[in-house]
Backbone as JSON, one array per atom type, in Angstrom:
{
  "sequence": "XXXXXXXXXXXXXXXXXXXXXXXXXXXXXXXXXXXXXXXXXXXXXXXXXXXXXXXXXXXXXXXXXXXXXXXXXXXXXXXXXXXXXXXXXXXXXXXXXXXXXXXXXXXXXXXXXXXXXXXXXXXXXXXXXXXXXXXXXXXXXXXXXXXXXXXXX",
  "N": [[36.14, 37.07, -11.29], [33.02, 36.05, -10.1], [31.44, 36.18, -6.94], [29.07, 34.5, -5.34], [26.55, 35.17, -3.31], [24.48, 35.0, -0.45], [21.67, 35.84, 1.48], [21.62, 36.86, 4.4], [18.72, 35.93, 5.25], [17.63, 34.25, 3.77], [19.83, 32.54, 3.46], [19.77, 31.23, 5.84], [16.92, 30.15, 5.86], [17.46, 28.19, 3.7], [19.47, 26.29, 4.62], [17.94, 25.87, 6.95], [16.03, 24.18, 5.95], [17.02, 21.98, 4.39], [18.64, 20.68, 6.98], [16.27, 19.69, 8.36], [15.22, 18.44, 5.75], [17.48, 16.35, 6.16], [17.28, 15.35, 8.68], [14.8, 14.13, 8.59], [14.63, 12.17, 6.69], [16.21, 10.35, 7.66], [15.21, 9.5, 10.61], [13.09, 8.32, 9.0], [14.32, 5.81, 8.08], [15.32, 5.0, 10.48], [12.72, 4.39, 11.79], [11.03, 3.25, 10.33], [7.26, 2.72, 9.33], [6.32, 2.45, 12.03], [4.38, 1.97, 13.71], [2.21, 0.47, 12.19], [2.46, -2.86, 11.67], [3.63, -5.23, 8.82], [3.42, -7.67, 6.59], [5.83, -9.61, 3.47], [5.03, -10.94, 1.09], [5.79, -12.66, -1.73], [5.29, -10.75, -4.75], [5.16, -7.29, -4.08], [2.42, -4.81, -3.49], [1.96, -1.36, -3.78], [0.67, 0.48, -1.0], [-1.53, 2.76, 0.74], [-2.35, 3.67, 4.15], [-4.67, 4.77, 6.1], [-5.97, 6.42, 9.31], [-8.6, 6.85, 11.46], [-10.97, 8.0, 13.54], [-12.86, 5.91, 14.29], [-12.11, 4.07, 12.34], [-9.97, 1.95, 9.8], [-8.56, 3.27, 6.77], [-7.56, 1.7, 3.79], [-5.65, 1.66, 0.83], [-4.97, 0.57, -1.86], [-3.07, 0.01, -4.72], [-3.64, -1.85, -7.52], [-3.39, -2.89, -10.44], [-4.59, -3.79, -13.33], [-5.37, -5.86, -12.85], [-8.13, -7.84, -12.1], [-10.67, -8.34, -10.26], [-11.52, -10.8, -9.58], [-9.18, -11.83, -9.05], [-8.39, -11.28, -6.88], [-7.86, -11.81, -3.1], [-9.0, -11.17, 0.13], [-8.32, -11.53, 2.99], [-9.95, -11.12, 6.27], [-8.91, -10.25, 9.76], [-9.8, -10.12, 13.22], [-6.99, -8.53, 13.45], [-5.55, -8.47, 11.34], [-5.32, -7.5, 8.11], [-5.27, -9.78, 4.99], [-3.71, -10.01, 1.61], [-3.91, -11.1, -1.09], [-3.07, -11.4, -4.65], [-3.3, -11.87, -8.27], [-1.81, -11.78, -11.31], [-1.77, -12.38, -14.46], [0.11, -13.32, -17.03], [0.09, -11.53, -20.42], [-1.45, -12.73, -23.11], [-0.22, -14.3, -26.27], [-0.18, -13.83, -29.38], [0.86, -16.42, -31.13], [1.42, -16.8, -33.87], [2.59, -14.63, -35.13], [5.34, -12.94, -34.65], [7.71, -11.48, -32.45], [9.35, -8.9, -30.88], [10.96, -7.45, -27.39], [10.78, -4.83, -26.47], [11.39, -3.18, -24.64], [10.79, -4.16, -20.97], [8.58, -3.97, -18.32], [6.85, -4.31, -16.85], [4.97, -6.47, -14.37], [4.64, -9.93, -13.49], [2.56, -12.07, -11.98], [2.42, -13.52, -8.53], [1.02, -11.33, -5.99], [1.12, -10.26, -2.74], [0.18, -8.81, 0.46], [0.19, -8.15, 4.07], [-1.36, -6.98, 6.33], [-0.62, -5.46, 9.43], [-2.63, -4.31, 12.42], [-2.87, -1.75, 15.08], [-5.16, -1.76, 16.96], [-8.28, -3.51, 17.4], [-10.31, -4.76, 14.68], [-13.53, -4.8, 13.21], [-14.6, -7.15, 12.24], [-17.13, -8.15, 10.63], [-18.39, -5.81, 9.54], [-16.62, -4.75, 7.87], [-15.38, -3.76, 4.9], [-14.59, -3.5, 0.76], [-14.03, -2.22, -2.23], [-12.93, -2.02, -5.61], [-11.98, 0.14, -8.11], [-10.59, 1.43, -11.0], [-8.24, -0.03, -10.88], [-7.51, 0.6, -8.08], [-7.75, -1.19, -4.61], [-9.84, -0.62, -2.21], [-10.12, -0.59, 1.16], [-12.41, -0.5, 3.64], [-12.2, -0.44, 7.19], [-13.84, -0.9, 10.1], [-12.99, -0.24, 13.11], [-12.95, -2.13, 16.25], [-14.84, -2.7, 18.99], [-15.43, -5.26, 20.43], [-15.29, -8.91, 21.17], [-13.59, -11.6, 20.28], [-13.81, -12.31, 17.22], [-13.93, -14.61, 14.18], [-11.88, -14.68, 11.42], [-12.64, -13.44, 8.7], [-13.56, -13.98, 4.39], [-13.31, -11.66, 2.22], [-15.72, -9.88, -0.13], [-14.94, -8.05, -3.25], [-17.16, -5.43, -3.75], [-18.73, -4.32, -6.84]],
  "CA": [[35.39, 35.99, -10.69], [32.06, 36.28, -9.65], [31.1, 35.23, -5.29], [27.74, 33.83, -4.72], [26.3, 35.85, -1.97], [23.33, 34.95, 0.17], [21.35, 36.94, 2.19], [21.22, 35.7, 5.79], [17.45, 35.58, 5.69], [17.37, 32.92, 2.6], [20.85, 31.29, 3.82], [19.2, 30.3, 7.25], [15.88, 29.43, 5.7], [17.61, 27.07, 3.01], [19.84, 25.57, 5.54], [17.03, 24.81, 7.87], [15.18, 23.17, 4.96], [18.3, 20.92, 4.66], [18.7, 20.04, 8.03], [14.37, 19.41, 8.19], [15.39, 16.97, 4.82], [18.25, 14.98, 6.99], [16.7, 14.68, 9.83], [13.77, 13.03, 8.21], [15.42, 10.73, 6.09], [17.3, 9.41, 9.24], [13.95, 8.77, 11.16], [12.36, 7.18, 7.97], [15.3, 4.74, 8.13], [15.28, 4.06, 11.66], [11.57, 4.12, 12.42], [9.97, 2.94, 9.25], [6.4, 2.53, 9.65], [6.71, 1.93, 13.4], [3.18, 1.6, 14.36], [1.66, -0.74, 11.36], [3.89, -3.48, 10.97], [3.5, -5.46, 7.68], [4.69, -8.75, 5.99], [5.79, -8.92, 2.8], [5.71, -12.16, 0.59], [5.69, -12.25, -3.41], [5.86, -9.05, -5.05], [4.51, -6.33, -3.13], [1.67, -3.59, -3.9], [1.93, 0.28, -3.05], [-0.33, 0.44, -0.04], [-1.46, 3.64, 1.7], [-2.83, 3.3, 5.22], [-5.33, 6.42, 7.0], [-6.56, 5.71, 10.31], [-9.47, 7.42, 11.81], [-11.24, 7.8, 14.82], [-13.54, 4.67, 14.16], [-12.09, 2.94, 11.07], [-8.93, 2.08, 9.22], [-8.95, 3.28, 5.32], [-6.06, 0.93, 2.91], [-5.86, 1.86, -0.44], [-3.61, -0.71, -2.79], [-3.08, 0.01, -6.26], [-3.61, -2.93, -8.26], [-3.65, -2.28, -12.08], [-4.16, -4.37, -14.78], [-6.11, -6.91, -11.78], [-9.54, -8.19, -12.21], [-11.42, -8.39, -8.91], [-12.0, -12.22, -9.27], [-7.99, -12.43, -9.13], [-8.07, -10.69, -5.56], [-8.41, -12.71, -2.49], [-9.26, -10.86, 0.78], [-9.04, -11.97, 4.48], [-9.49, -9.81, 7.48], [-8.78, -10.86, 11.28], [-9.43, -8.38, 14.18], [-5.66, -7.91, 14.14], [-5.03, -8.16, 10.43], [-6.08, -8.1, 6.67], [-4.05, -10.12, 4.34], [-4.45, -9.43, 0.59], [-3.76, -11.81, -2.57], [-3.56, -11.17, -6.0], [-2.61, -13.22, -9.35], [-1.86, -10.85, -12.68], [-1.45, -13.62, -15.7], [1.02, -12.49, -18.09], [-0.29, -11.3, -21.37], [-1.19, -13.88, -24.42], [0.54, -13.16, -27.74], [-0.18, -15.24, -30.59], [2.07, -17.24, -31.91], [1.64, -16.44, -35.05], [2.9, -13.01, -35.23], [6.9, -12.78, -34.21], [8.15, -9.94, -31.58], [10.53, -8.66, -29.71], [10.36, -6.91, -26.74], [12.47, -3.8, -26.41], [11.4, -3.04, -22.67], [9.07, -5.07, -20.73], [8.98, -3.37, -17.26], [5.39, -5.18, -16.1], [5.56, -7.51, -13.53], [3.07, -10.83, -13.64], [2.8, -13.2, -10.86], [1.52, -13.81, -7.41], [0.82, -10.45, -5.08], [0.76, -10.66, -1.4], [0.33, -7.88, 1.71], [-0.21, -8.42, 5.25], [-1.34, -5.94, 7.38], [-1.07, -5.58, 11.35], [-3.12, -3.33, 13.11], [-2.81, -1.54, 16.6], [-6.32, -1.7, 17.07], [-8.92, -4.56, 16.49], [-10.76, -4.65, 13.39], [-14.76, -5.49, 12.95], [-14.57, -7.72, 10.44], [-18.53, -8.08, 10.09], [-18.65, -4.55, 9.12], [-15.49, -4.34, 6.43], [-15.95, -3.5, 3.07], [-14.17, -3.69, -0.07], [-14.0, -1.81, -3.6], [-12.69, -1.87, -6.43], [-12.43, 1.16, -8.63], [-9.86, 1.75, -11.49], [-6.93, -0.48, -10.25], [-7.22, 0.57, -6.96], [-8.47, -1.55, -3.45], [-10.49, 0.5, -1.13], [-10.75, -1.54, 2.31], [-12.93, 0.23, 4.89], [-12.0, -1.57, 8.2], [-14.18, -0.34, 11.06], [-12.28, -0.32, 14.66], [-14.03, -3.32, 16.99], [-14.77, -2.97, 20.68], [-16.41, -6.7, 21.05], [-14.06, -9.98, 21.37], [-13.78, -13.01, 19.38], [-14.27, -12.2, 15.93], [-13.08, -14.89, 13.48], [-11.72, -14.42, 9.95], [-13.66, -13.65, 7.34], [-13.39, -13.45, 3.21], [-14.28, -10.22, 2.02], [-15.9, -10.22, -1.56], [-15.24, -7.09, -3.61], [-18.09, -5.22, -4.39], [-18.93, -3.33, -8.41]],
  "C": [[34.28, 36.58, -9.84], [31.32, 35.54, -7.82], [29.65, 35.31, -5.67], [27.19, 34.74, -3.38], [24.54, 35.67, -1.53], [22.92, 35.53, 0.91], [21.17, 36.11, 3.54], [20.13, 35.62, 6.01], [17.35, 34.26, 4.47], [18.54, 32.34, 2.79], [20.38, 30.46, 4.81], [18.03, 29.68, 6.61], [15.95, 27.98, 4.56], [18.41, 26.0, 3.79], [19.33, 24.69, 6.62], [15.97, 23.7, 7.24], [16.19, 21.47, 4.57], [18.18, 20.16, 5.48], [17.75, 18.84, 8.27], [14.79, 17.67, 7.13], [15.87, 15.98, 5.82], [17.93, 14.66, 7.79], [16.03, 13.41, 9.59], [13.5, 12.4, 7.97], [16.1, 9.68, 7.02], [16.24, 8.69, 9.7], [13.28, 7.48, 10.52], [13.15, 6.01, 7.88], [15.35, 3.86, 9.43], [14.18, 3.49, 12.13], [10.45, 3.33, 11.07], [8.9, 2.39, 9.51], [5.91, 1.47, 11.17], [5.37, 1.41, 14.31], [2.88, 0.03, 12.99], [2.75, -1.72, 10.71], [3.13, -4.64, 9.24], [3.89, -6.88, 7.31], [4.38, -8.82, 4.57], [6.03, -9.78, 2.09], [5.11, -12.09, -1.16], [6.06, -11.2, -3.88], [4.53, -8.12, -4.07], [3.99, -5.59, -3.72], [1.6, -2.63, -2.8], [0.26, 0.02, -2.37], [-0.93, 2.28, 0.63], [-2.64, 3.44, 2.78], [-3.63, 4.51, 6.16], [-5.49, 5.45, 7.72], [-7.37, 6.82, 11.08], [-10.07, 7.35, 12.8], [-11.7, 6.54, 15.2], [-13.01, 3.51, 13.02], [-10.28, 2.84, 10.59], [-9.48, 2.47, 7.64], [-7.57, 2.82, 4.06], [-6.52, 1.25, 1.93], [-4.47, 0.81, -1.31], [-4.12, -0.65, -4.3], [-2.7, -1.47, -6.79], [-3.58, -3.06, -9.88], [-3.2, -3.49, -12.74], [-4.9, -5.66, -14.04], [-7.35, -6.87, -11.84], [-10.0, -8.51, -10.24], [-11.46, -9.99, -8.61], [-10.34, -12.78, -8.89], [-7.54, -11.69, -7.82], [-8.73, -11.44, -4.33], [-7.88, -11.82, -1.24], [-9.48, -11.38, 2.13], [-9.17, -11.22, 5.62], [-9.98, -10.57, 8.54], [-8.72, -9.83, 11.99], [-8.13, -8.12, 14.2], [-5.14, -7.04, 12.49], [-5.49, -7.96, 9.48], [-4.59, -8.63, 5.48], [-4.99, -10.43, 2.88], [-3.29, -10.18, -0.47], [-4.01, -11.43, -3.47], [-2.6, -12.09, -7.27], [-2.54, -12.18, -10.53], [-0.82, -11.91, -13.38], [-0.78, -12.67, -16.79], [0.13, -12.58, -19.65], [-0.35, -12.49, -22.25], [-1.25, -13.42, -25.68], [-0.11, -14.31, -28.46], [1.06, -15.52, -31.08], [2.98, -16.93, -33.33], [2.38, -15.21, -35.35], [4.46, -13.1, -34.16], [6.64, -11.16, -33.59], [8.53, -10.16, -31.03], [10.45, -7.91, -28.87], [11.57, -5.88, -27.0], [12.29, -3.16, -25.15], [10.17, -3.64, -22.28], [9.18, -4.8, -19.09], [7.75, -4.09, -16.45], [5.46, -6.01, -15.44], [3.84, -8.07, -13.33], [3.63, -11.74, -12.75], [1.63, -13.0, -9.36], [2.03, -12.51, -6.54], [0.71, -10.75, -3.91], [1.31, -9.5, -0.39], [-0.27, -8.77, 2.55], [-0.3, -7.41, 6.26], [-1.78, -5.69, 8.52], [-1.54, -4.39, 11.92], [-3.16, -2.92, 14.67], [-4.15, -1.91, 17.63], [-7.31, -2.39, 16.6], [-9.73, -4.2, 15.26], [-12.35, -5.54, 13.55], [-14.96, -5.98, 11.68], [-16.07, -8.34, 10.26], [-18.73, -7.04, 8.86], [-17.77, -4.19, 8.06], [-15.9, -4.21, 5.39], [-15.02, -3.3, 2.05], [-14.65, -3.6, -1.43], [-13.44, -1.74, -4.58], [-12.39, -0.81, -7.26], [-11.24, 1.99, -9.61], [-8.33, 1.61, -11.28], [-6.53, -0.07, -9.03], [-8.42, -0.42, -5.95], [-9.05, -0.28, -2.73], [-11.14, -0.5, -0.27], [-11.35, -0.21, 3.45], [-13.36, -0.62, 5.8], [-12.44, -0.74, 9.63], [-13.33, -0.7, 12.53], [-13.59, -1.1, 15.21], [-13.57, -2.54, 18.66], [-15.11, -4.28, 21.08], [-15.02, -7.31, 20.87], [-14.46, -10.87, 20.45], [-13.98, -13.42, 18.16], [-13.54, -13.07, 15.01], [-12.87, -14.07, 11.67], [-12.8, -14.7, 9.06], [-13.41, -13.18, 5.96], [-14.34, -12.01, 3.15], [-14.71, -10.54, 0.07], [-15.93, -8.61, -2.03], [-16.45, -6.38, -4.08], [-17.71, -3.81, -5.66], [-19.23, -1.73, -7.61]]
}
């Protein structure tokens, strides 16, 4: 029978990689996105959130979504983000069966709260190969109401 033998410089450094994992997983459980809180109604789209000295930058994969089927509002606090993906049309004529149909069609909806107000004059919104691209400048002024954003080509 053959022992396993580690060297105590690669036993400690895989052990502390371990630890590093559990820790982190713990946090991510307890603290989950503890600053930007969120709400979360319909089916939900993968979001990722930068934040920058002056601006916020959201990215939301949308695929298979036409721009005219995305509806955009942003409030100095928040931006809340609609979408509609219409299920495919088959003909009739032509019989089939599915043998996996993993796509999901229906009504989209994020909501996203920010620590920091939002100049919603200045926002902007792209489009660009099934992904959103919101660029949400940080406000110093007061009073700003809601406003649609229109994607731009």
């Amino acid at each position: 029978m053959k022992y396993l033998i580690k060297k105590p410089d690669t036993f400690l450094n895989s052990l502390n990689e371990d630890i590093n994992a559990l820790v982190q997983k713990s946090f991510d459980n307890i603290f989950p996105e503890y600053i930007f809180h969120q709400e979360l109604k319909g089916m939900a789209m993968p979001v990722d959130v930068k934040e920058y000295d002056g601006s916020y930058c959201v990215k939301v994969e949308l695929p298979g979504i036409d721009k005219e089927n995305i509806n955009i509002d942003v409030n100095k606090s928040y931006v809340k983000i609609e979408a509609n993906k219409d299920s495919e049309k088959v003909d009739d004529d032509k019989k089939h069966k599915y043998h996996k149909s993993e796509f999901r069609y229906g009504n989209y909806s994020r909501t996203l709260y920010f620590p920091y107000e939002i100049d919603v004059e200045k926002s902007e919104a792209k489009l660009n190969k099934g992904v959103l691209e919101l660029e949400l400048p940080k406000l110093h002024a007061e009073n700003q109401e809601t406003k649609k954003l229109e994607i731009k080509d």
